[in-house]
C-alpha positions as CSV (number, residue, x, y, z in Angstrom):
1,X,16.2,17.0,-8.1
2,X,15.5,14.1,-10.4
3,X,17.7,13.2,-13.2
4,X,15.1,13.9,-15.6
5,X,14.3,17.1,-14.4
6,X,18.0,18.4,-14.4
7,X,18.0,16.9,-18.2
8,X,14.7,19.4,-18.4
9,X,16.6,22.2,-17.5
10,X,19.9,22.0,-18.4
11,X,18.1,22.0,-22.2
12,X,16.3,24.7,-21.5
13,X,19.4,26.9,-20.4
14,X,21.5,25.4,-23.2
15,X,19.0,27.0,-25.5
16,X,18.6,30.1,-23.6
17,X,22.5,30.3,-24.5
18,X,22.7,29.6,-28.5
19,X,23.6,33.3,-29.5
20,X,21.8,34.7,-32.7
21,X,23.9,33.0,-35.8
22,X,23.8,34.4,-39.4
23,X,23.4,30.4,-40.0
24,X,24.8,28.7,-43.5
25,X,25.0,29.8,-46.9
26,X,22.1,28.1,-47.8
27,X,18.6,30.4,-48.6
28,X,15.0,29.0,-47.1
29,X,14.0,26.6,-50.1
30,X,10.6,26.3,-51.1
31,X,8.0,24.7,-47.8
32,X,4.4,24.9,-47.4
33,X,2.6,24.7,-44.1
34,X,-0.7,23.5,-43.4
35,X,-2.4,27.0,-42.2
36,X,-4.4,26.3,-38.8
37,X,-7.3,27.3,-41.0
38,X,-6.9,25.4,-43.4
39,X,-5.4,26.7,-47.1
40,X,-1.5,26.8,-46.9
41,X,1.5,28.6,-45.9
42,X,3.6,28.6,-48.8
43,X,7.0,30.0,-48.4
44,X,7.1,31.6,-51.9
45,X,4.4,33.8,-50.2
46,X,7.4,35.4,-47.7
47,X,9.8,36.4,-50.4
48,X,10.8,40.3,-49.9
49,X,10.0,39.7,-45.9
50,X,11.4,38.8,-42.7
51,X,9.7,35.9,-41.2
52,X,9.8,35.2,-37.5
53,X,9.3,31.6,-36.8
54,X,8.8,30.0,-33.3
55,X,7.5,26.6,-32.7
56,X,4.9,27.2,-29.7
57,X,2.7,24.6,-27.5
58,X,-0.1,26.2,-25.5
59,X,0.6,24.3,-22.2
60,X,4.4,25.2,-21.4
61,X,5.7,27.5,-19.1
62,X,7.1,29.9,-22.1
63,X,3.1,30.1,-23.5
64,X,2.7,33.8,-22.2
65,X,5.2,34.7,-24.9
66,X,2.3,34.4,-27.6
67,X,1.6,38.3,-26.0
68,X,5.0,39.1,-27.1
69,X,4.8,37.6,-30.4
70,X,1.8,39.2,-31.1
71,X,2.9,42.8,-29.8
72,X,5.8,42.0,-32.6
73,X,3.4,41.2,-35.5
74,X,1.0,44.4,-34.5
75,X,3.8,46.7,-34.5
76,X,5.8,45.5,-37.7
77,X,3.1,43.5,-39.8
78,X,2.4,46.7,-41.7
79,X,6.3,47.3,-42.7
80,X,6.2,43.7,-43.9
81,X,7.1,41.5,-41.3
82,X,5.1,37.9,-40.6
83,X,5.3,36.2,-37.4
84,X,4.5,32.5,-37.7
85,X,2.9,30.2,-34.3
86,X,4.1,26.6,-35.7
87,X,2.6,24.7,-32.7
88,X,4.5,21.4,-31.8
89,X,3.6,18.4,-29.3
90,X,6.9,17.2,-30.0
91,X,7.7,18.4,-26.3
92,X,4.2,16.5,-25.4
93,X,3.0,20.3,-23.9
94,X,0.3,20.9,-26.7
95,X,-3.5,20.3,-26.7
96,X,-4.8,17.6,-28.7
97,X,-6.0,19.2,-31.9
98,X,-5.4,22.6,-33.6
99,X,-8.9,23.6,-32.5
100,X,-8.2,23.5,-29.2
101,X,-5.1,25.3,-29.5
102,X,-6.9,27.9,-31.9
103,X,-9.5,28.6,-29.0
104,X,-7.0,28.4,-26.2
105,X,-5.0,31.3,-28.3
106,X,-7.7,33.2,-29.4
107,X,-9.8,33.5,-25.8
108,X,-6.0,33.6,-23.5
109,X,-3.9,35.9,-25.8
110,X,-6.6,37.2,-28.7
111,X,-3.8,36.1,-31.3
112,X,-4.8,37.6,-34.8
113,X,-0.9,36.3,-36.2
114,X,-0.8,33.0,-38.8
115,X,-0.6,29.9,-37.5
116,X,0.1,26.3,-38.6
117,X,-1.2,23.1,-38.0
118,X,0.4,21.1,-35.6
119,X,3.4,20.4,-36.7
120,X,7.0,18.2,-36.3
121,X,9.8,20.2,-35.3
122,X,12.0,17.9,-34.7
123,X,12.8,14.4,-35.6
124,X,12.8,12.0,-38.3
125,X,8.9,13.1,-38.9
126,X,10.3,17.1,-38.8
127,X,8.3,19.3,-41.5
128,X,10.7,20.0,-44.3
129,X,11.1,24.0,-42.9
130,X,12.7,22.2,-39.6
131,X,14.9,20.0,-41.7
132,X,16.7,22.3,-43.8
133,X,17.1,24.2,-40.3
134,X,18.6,21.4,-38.8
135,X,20.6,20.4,-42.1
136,X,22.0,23.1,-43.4
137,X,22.2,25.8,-40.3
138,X,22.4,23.0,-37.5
139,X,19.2,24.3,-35.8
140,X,16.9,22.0,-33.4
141,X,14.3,23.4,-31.6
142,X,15.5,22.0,-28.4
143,X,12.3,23.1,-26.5
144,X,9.0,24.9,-27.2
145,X,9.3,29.2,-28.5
146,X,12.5,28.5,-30.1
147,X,13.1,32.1,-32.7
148,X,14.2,31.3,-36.1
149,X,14.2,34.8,-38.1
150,X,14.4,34.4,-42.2
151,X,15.8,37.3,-43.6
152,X,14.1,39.2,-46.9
153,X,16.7,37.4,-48.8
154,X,15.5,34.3,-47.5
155,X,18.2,33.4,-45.4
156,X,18.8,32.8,-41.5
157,X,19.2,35.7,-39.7
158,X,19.1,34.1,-36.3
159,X,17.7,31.8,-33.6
160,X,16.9,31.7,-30.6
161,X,16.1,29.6,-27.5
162,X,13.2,29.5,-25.1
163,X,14.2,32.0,-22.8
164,X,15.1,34.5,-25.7
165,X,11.7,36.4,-25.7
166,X,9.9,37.4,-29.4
167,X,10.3,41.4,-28.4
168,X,13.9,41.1,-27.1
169,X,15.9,43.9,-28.4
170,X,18.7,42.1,-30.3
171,X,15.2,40.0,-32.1
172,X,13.8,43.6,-33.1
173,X,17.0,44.9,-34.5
174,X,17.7,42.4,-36.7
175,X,13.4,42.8,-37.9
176,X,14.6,46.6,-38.6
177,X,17.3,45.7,-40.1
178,X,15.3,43.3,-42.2
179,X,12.2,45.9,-43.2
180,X,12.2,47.8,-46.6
181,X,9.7,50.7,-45.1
């Protein structure tokens, strides 16, 4: 095995290990992301509900869990909850330009859940959501479908790594925990 590739996955078991973390004391401050359709994402939209965030990339080998984050967003989108796709290349495993990734998710998974742009998640360039994450809860996506779940109140309920898929049981019961109906 090549040094590189046991750098690969040693990362990706590393973040299949970060446990769920109630994160700092400090609430989700006001962000905006460009929307995949254009318009914007404005945080100040998600106050009042939990907000499952996971950095995606349509050509890794965690893309088939776009069936579980939309299963999520089907089943509690109408008790409040939002599921946000913030595709990344900062792994280099995304297509070239949100319309190909729109098409690729709308024809291989039939996604109907918001999506961003594509976006920094890491880095100097990191959007200003992955910042604070990395700031003030010590949170790096440290590979693509990384879970970050914003509580009602605005603050970090959890994370999760790669191998931590959208519909895993301790992911839904903190989104129960986190829904008002």
């Amino acid at each position: 095995m090549t040094l590189s590739r046991r750098f690969i996955l040693g990362s990706l078991c590393a973040a299949a290990a970060l446990p769920a973390s109630a994160g700092g004391n400090s609430p989700l401050p006001r962000v905006s992301f460009v929307n995949a359709d254009g318009g914007m994402h404005d945080s100040a939209d998600w106050a009042g509900h939990p907000v499952l965030v996971i950095n995606s990339a349509s050509r890794c080998g965690f893309t088939p869990q776009y069936n579980a984050m939309q299963a999520v967003y089907d089943a509690y989108a109408d008790r409040g909850l939002i599921v946000l796709a913030v595709p990344s290349d900062d792994f280099r495993q995304e297509l070239s330009s949100i319309d190909e990734v729109k098409e690729f998710c709308e024809l291989n998974f039939n996604l109907t859940l918001p999506m961003t742009d594509i976006t920094h998640v890491k880095g100097p360039e990191a959007h200003p959501f992955y910042q604070w994450l990395a700031t003030d809860h010590g949170f790096v996506p440290q590979w693509n479908f990384n879970k970050v779940l914003i509580g009602a109140d605005g603050m970090v309920k959890g994370t999760w790594g790669s191998m931590t898929k959208p519909d895993n049981r301790q992911i839904i019961d903190f989104i129960e925990a986190e829904l008002t109906t």
